[in-house]
Kinemage of the C-alpha trace (Angstrom):
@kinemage 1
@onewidth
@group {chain A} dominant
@subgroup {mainchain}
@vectorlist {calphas} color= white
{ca unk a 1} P 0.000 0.000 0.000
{ca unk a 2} L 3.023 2.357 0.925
{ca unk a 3} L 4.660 1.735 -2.371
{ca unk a 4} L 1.002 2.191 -4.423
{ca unk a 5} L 0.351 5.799 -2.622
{ca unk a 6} L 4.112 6.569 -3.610
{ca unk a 7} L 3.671 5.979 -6.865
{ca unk a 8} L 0.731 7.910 -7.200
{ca unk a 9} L 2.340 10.823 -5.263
{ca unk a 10} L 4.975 10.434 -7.894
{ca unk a 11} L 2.837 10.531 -10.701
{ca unk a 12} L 0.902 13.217 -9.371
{ca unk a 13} L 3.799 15.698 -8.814
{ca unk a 14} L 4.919 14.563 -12.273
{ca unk a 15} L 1.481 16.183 -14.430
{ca unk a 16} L 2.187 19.200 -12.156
{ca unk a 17} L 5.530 19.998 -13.509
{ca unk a 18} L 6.181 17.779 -16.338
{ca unk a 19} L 4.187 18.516 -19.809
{ca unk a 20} L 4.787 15.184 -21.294
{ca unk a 21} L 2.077 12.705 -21.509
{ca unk a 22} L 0.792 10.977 -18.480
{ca unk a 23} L 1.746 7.077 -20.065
{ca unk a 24} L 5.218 8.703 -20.695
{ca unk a 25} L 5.081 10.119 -16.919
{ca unk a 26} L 4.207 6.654 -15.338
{ca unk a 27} L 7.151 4.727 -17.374
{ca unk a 28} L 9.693 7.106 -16.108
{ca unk a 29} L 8.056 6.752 -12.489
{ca unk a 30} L 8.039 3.265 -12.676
{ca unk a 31} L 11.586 2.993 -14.359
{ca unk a 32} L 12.825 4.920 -11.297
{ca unk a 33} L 11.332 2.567 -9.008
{ca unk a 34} L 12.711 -0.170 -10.048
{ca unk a 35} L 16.347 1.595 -10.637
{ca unk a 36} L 16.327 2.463 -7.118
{ca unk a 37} L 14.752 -1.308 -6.036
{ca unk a 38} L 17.786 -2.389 -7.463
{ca unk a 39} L 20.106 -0.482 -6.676
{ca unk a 40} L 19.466 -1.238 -2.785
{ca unk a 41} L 19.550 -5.101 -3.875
{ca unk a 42} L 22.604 -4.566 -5.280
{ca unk a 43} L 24.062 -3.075 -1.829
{ca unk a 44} L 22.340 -5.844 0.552
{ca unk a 45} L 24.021 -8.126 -1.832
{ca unk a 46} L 27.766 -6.539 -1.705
{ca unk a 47} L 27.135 -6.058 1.846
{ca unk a 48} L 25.933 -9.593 2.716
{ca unk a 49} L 28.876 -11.207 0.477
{ca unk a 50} L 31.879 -9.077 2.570
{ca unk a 51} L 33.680 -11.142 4.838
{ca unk a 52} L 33.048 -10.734 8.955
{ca unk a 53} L 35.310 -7.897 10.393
{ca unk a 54} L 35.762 -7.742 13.673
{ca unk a 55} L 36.985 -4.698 15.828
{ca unk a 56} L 37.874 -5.330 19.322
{ca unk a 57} L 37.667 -1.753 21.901
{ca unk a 58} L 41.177 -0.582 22.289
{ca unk a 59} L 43.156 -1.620 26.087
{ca unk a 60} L 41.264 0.108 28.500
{ca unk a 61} L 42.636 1.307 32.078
{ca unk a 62} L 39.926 2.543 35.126
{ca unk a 63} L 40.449 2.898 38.685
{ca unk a 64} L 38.223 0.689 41.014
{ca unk a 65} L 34.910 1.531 42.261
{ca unk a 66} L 34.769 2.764 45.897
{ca unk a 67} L 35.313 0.067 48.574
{ca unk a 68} L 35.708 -2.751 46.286
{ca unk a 69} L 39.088 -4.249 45.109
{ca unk a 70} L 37.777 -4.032 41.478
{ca unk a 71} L 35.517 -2.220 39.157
{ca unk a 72} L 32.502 -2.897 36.913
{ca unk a 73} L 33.649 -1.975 32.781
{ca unk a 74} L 32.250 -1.299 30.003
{ca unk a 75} L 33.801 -1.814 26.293
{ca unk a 76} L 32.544 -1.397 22.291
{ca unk a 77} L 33.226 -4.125 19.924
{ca unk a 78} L 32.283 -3.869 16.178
{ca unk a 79} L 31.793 -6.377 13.383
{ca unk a 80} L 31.153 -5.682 9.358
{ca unk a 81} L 30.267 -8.121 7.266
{ca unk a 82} L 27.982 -11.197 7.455
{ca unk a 83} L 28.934 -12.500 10.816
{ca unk a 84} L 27.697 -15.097 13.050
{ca unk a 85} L 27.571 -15.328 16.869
{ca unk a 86} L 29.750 -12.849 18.994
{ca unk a 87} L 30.936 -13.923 22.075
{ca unk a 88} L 33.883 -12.968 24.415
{ca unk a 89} L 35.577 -14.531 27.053
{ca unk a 90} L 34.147 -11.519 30.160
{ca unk a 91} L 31.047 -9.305 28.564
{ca unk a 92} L 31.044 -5.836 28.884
{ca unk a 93} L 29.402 -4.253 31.846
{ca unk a 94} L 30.930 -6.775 34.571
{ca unk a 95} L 33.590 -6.626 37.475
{ca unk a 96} L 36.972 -6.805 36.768
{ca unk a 97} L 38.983 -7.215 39.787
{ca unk a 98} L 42.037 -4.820 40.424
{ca unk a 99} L 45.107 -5.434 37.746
{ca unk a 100} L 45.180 -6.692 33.922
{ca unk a 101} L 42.525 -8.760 32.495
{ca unk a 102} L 42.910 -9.761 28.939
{ca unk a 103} L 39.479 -9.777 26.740
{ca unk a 104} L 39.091 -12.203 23.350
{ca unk a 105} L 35.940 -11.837 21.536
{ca unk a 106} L 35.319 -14.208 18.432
{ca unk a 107} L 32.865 -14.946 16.075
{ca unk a 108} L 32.186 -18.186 15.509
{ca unk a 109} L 33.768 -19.937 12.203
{ca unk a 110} L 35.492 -16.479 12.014
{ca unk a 111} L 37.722 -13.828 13.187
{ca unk a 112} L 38.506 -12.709 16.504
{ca unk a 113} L 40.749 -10.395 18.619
{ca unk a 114} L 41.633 -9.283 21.930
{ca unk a 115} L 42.335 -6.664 24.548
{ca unk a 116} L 43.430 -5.241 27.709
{ca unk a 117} L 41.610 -4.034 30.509
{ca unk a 118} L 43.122 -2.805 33.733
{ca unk a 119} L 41.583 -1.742 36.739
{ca unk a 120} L 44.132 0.112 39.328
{ca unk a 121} L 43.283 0.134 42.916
{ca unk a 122} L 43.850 3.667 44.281
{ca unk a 123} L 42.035 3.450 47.962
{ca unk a 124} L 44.758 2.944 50.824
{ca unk a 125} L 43.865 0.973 53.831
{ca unk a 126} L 42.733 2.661 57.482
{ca unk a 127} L 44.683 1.647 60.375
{ca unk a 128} L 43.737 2.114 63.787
{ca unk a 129} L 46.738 2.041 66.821
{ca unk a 130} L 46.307 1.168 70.063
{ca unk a 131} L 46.128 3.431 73.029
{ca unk a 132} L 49.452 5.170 74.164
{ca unk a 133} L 51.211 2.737 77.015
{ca unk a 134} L 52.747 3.565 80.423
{ca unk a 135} L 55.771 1.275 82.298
{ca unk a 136} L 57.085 1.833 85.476
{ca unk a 137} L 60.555 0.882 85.691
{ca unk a 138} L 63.496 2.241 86.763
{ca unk a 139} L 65.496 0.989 83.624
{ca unk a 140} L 64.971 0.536 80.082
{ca unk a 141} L 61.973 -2.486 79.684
{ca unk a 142} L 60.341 -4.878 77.031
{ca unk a 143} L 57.144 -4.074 76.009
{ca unk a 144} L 54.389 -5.995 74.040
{ca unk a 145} L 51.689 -4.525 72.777
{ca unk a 146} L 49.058 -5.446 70.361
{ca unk a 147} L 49.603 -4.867 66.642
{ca unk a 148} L 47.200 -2.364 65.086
{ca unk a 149} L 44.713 -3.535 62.990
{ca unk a 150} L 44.412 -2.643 59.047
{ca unk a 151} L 41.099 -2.476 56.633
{ca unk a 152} L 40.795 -2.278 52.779
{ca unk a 153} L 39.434 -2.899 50.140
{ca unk a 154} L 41.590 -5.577 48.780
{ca unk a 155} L 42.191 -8.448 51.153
{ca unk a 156} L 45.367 -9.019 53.759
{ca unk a 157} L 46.843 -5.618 54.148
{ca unk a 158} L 50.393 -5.592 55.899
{ca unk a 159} L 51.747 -3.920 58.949
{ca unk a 160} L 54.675 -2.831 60.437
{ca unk a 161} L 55.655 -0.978 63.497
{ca unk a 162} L 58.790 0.641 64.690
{ca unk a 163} L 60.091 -0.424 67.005
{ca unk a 164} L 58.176 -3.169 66.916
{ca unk a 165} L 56.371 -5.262 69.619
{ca unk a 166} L 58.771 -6.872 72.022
{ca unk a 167} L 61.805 -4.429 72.081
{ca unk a 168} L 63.448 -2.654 74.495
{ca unk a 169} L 62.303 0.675 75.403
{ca unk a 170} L 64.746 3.184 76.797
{ca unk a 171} L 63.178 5.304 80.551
{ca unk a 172} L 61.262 8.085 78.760
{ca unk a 173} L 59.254 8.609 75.632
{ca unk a 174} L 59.083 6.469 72.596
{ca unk a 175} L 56.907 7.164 69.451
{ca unk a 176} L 55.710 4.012 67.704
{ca unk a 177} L 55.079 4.353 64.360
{ca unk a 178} L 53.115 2.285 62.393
{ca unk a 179} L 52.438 1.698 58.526
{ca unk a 180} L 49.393 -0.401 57.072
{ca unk a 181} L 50.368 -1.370 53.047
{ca unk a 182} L 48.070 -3.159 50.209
{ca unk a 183} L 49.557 -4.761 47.299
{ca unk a 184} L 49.291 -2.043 45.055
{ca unk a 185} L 52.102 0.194 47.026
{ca unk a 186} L 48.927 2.336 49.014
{ca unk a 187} L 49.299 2.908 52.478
{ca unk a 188} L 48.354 4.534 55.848
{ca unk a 189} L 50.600 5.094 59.136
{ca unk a 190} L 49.077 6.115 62.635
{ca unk a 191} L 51.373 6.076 65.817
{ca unk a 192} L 51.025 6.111 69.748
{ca unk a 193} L 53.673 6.704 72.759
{ca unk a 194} L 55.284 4.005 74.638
{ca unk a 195} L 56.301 5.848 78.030
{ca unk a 196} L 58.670 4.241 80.546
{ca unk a 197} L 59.103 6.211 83.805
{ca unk a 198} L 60.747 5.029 87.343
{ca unk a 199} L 58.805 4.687 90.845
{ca unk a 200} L 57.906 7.412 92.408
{ca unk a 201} L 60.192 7.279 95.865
{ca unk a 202} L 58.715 9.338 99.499
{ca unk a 203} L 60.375 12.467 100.247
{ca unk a 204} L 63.447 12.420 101.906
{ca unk a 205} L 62.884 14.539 105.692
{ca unk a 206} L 65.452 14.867 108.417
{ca unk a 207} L 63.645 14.355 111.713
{ca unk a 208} L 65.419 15.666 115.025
{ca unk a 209} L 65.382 13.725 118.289
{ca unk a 210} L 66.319 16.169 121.171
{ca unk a 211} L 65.980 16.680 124.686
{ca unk a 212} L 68.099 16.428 128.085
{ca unk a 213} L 68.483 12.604 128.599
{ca unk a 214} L 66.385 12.007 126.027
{ca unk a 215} L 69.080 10.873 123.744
{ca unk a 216} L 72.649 10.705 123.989
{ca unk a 217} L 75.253 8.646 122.515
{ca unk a 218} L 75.590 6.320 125.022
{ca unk a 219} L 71.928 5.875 125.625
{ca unk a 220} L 70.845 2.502 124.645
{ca unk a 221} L 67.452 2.663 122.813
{ca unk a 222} L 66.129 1.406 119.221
{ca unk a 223} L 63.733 3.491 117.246
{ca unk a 224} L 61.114 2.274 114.741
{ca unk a 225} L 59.734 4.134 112.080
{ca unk a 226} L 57.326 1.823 110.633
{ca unk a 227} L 55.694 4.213 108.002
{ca unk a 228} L 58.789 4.390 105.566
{ca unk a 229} L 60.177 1.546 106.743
{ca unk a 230} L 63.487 2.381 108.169
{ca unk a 231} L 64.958 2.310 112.075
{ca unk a 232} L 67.687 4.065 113.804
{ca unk a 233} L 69.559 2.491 116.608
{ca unk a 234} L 70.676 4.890 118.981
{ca unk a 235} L 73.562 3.741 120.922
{ca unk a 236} L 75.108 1.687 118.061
{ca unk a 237} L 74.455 4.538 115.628
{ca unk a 238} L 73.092 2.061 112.852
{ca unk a 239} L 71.104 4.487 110.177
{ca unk a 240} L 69.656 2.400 107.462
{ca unk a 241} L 66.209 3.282 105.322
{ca unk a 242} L 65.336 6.110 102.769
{ca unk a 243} L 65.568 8.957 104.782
{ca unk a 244} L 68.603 10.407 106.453
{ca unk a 245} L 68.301 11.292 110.376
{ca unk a 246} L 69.941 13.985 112.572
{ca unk a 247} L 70.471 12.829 116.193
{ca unk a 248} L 71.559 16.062 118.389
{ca unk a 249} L 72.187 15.004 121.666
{ca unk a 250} L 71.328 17.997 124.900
{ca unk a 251} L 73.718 17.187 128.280
């Protein structure tokens, strides 16, 4: 029906404009109808006779999608020709985990070719350190503490501290710094303060003991002093504990 009304609109337009007959109006309609029939037959035909072509995307390189050690990618590949089936080994629009997949995409019975995609993983890990750590000791001491923990978004992050768990640390202040690393080179450091600091020891205080006949050199008496734990033994003149004592003696 389509081709019938363009022919008449053909023929129509063709009395308008054209003073030749209308039998030798409707030959050259018709003749260009079936020129232009052909012509298109002509082009299916080349078309459908060229041999498949196949054009694979070119290599392709994305970072990874947020939080996840990959990323979802998408790709163009082109055929011309009479092809079959395409098919390819990982379709466009799925994950590809972090570093190089290789993409082949073949028609069956014919060509094929391949391709590079790489997805780079660009998120570093988050470490968390423990709380700083007080010793009391009056010399340097070995300390263990608990090794800080590391997320990401690939799997099995490494860490290292320094100095690590187990060493020696000097009286005083020690920064422990620590560095969380993926296999891609990314990383993240956090730190905390080992501190190592003697006993605190009771003031030192000289008491006096005086008085007539109260004490004296000669007098034979032993003195306790239970609440720093030291005595003095008056007579003998033994001093011992952690405070020193002045004995004055009145005659």
């Amino acid at each position: 029906m389509e081709n019938l009304t363009l022919v008449k609109l053909d023929f129509t337009m063709a009395r308008l404009f054209n003073p030749l007959d209308e039998g030798e109006i409707m030959k050259r309609v018709l003749i260009g109808i079936l020129f232009g029939v052909a012509s298109l037959g002509a082009h299916q035909a080349a078309f459908a006779g060229q041999p498949c072509q196949i054009g694979c995307s070119a290599d392709l390189t994305q970072d990874n999608d947020a939080g996840e050690c990959g990323a979802v990618v998408d790709y163009i590949i082109s055929t011309v020709g009479a092809c079959g089936t395409l098919s390819c080994t990982q379709d466009s629009g799925t994950f590809f985990d972090v570093g190089t997949t290789t993409v082949t995409c073949s028609i069956v019975g014919g060509p094929s070719c391949d391709f590079d995609i790489t997805v780079n993983d660009v998120e570093a890990p988050v470490i968390q350190c423990p709380a700083d750590i007080n010793e009391i000791d009056s010399d340097s001491v070995d300390v263990d503490y608990t090794t800080p923990v590391a997320t990401d978004n690939c799997p099995d992050p490494t860490v290292a501290c320094d100095p690590a768990s187990g060493s020696t640390f000097d009286v005083g202040t020690t920064t422990v710094d620590c560095t969380a690393t993926d296999e891609s080179g990314n990383d993240a450091t956090c730190d905390f303060i080992v501190s190592v600091n003697p006993p605190v020891l009771p003031p030192t205080f000289v008491p006096e003991v005086s008085g007539t006949g109260l004490c004296s050199l000669n007098h034979d008496a032993t003195r306790a002093w239970n609440g720093y734990g030291f005595q003095v033994v008056i007579g003998s003149l033994l001093l011992a504990g952690l405070a020193a004592w002045r004995v004055r003696s009145s005659r």
